[in-house]
C-alpha positions in Angstrom: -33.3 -6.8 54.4 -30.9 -9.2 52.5 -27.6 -8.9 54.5 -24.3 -10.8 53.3 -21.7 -11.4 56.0 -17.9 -10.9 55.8 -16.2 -13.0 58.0 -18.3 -16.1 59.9 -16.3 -15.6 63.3 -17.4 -15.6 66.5 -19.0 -11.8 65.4 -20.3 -13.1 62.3 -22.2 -15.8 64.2 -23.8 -13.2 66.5 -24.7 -11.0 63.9 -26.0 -13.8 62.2 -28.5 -14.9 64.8 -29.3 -11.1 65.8 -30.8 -10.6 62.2 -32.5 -13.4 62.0 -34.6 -12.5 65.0 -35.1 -8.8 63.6 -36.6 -10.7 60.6 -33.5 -10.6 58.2 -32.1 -13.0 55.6 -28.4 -13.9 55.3 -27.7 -14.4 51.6 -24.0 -15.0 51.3 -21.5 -15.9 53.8 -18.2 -14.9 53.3 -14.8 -16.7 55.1 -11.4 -17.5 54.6 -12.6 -20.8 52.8 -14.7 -19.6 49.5 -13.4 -15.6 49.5 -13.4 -14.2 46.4 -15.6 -16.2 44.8 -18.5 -15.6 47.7 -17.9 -12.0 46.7 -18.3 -12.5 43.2 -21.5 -14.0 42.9 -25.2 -13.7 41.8 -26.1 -14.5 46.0 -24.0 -11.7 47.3 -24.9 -9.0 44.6 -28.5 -10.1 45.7 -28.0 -8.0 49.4 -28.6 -4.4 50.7 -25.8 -4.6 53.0 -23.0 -6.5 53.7 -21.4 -6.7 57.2 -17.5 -6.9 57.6 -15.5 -8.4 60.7 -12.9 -9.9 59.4 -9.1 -9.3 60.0 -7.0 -6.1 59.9 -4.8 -7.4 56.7 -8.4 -8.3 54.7 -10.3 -5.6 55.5 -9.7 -3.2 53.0 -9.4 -6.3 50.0 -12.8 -7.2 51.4 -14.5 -3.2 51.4 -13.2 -2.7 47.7 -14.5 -6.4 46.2 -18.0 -5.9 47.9 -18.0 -1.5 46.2 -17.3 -3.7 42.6 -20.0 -5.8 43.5 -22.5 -2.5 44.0 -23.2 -3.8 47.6 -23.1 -1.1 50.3 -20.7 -2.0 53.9 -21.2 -1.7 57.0 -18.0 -2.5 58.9 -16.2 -2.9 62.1 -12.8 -4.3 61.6 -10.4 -2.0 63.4 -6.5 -1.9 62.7 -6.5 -0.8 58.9 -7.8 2.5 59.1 -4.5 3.9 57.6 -6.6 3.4 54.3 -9.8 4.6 55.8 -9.4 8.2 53.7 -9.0 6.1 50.5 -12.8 4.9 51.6 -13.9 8.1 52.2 -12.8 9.8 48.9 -14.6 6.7 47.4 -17.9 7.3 48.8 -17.3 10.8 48.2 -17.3 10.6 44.7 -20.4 8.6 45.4 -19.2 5.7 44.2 -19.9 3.5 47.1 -22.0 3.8 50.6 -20.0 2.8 53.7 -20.0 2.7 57.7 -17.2 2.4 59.8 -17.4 2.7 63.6 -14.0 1.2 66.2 -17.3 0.0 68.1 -20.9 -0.7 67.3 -22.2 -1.2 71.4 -24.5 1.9 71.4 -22.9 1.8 75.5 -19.7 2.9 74.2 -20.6 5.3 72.3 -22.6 7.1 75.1 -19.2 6.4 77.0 -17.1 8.4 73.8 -19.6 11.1 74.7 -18.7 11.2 78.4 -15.4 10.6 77.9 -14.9 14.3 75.9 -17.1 15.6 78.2 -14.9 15.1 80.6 -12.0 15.2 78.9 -12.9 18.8 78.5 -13.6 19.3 82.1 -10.5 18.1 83.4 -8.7 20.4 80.7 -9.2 23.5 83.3 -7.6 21.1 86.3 -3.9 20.4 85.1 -2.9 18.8 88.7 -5.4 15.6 86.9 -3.3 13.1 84.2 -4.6 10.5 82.2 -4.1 7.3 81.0 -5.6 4.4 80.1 -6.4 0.5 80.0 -7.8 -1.6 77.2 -8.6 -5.7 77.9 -9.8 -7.5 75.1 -9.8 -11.5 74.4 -6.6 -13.4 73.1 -7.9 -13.8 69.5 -7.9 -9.8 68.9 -4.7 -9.4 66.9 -4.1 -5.4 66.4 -4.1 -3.0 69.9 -4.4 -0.4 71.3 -8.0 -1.2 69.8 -9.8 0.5 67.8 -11.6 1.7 70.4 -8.7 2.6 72.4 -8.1 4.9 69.7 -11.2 6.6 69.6 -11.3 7.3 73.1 -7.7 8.9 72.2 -8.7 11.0 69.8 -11.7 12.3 71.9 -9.2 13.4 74.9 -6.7 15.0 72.8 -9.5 16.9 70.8 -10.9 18.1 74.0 -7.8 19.1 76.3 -5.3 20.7 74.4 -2.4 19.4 77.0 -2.4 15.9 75.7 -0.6 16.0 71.8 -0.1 12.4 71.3 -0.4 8.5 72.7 1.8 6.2 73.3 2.2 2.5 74.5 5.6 3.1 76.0 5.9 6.4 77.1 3.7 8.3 79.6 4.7 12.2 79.9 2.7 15.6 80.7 1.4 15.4 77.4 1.7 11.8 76.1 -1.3 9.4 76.9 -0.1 6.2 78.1 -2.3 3.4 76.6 -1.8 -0.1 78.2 -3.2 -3.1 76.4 -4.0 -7.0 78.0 -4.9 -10.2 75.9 -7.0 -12.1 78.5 -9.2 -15.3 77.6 -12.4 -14.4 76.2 -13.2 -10.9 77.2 -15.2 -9.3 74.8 -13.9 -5.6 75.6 -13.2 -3.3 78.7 -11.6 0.4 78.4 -10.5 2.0 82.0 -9.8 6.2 81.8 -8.1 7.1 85.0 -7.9 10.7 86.0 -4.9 10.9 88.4 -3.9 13.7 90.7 -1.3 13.9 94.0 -4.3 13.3 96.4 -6.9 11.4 94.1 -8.0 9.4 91.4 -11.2 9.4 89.2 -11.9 6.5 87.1 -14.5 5.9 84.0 -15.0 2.7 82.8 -17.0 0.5 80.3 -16.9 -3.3 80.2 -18.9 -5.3 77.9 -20.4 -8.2 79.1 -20.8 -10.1 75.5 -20.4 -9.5 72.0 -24.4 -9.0 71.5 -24.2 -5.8 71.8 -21.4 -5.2 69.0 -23.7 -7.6 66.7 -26.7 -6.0 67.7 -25.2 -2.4 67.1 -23.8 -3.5 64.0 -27.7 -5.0 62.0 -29.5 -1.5 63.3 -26.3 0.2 61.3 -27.2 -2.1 58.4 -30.6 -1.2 59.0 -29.9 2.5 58.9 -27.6 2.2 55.8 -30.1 1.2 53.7 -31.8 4.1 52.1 -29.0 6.5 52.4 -25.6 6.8 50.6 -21.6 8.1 50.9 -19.5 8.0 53.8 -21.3 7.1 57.2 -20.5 7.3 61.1 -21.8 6.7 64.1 -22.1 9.8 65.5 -24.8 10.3 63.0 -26.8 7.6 63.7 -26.6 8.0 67.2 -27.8 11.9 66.8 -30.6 10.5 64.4 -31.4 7.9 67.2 -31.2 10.7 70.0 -33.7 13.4 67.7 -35.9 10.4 66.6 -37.4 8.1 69.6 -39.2 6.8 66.9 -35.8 5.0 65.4 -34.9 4.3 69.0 -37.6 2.7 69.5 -37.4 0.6 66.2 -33.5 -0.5 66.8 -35.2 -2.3 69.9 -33.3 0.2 72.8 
């Protein structure tokens, strides 16, 4: 595939070397130095895919220039997704292909999985309250994450008791979500269960960003014979009915 990069980060550099190994070429870089005009060339026009990480504030700038450009996106910039139902009705019309996910580690999605699942259990013991933790590195700029949200959504879909979230306030049916800014850590997210006489905790803590990149080039992989508005819970249900494309994304 021809993939053109949004955003030459820390991500973008680990995407960059992940699809070069899978035997992908990187045909436009795109930064905060050449911008539009990256965008608007012959280069970028040339990919299958493009693959955005770039900041909350460009995000949506950035999804709309590469649709005009008739290149599909991939993306994983979280903090924006007030817009995302402009997006959707886009692809909808199908005008344009697009993937969002808050997270591309295939580990956390298998931990949104669990996390319903027990979100669901704990619905039929009320004496259990949760709330939860989210660390990320100093240079992440929007919280709770994007992941933080997911995980969120996912309890308050599956126990009726919990209506909203909240960074301040922590009630019977409020989820308190606490955020850190610490060094370099790539992302942890801590769900505690708490009762009077005991706690049960669930916890994911990535140990780099590889698996974000790596998550991210078998999206753009996927992408790339298939159109509208795509998610992550469909590729992982492909991946879990297909060994075959399990197989292939190298897991």
């Amino acid at each position: 595939m021809k993939i053109a990069l949004i955003g030459y980060g820390k991500m973008g550099h680990a995407i960059e070397k992940i699809a070069l190994e899978r035997g992908h070429e990187i045909v436009a870089h795109v930064d905060i130095h050449n911008g539009d005009a990256a965008i608007d060339s012959d280069a970028f026009r040339s990919a299958d895919v493009a693959i955005e990480f770039t900041t909350p504030a460009t995000a949506f700038d950035n999804i709309n220039a590469s649709f005009a450009q008739g290149v599909p996106v991939v993306c994983g910039t979280t903090g924006w997704t007030s817009r995302l139902g402009e997006i959707k009705e886009i692809c909808d019309a199908g005008k344009a292909t697009f993937f969002w996910t808050s997270n591309f580690s295939i580990g956390v999605n298998i931990f949104f999985a669990l996390n319903r699942y027990l979100a669901a259990f704990m619905a039929g013991f009320p004496q259990y309250r949760p709330t939860m933790k989210e660390i990320h590195h100093i240079h992440k700029l929007d919280h709770p994450s994007g992941t933080a949200l997911t995980l969120a959504e996912g309890i308050m879909d599956s126990d009726q008791r919990i209506g909203c979230w909240s960074e301040q306030i922590s009630d019977d049916h409020t989820l308190l979500i606490d955020h850190e800014r610490e060094g370099e850590v790539p992302g942890t997210h801590i769900i505690r269960w708490d009762s009077p006489v005991d706690t049960i905790t669930i916890e994911h803590r990535a140990k780099s960003r590889e698996g974000f990149a790596l998550g991210a080039v078998v999206a753009a992989e996927w992408v790339k014979d298939r159109k509208g508005f795509l998610t992550m819970p469909q590729l992982m249900e492909g991946m879990i009915s297909n060994p075959a494309l399990m197989k292939t994304a190298g897991l």
